[in-house]
C-alpha positions in Angstrom: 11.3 -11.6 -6.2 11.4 -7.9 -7.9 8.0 -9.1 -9.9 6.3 -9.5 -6.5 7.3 -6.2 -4.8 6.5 -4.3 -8.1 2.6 -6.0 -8.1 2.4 -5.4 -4.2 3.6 -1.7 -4.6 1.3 -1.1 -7.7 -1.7 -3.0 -6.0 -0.7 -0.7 -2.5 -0.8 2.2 -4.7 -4.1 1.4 -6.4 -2.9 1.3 -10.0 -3.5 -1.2 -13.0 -1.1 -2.5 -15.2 -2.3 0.2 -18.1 -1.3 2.7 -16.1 1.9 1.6 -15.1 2.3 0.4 -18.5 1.9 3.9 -19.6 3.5 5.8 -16.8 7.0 3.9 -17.0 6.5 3.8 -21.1 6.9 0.2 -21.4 4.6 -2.7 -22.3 1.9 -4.2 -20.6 2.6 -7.3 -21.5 6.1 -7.3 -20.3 5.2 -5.7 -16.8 3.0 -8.7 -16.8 5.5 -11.1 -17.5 7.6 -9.2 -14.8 5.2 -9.4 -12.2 4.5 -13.1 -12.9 8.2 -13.9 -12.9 8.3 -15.0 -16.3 10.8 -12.4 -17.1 13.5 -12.8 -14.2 16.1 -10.2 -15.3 14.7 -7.1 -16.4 17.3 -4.2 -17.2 18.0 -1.8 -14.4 16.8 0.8 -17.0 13.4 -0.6 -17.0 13.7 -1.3 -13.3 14.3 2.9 -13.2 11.5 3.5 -15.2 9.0 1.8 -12.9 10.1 2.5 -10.1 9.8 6.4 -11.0 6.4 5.5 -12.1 5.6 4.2 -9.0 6.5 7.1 -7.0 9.4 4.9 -4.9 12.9 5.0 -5.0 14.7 1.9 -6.7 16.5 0.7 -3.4 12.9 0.5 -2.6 11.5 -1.3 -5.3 14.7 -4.0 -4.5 14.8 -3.8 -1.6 10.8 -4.0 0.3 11.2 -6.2 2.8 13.1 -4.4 4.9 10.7 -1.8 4.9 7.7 -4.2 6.0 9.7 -4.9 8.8 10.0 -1.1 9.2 6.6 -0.3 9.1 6.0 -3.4 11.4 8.3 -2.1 14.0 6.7 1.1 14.0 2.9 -0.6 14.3 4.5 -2.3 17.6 6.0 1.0 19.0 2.4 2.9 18.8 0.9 -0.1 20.2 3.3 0.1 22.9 2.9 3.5 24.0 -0.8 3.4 23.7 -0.8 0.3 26.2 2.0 2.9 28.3 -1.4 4.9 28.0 -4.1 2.9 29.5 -5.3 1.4 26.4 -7.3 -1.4 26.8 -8.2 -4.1 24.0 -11.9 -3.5 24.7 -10.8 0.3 23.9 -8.6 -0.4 20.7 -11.5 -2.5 19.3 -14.4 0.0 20.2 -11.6 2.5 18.2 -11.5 0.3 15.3 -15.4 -0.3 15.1 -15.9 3.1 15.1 -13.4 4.0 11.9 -15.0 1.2 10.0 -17.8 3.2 10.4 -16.6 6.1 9.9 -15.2 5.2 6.5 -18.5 3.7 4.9 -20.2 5.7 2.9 -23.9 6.7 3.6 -26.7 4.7 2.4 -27.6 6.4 -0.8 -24.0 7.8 -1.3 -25.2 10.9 0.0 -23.0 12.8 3.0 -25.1 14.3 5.4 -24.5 17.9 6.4 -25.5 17.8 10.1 -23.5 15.4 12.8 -24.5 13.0 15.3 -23.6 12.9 19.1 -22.8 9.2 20.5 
């Protein structure tokens, strides 16, 4: 349903209801009832208007599961070359390890300035 790609795009995209709400100039309360399928037919004018807000296009916003199945296609052909390439499973887990990592931040939420050798 078009409430459940809009909440899935706007939770992808990090952003609250407010500030969809506010983006697209509509009410909260009925982007909620949108997303919660309580309002099944909303006009393609306010479809427009969040979709812009989100930053997609409104084929898009109608139309996302053809691009999971897009992105998931892609996700198997790097996985298939990288096998093409040697990698192992041991490898793609040490890889994965590593950015998780990578990503946290230091204790104290201070960066270091220097770097480590592994």
């Amino acid at each position: 349903m078009v409430g459940e790609r809009i909440k899935s795009i706007r939770e992808k995209k990090g952003m609250t209801i407010n500030e969809l709400a506010q983006k697209a100039e509509i009410s909260k309360s009925y982007i909620s009832s949108i997303e919660r399928d309580i309002q099944k037919n909303p006009s393609i004018n306010v479809l427009e208007r969040i979709a812009a807000a989100l930053e997609v296009s409104l084929d898009k916003l109608l139309d996302q599961p053809d691009l999971e199945v897009t992105l998931e296609e892609d996700w198997i052909s790097l996985l298939k070359e990288a096998i093409e390439q040697g990698l192992t499973k041991e490898e793609f887990i040490h890889f994965t390890m590593l950015m998780e990592m990578k990503r946290r931040k230091p204790l104290g939420g201070r960066e270091k300035n220097h770097k480590k050798t592994i």
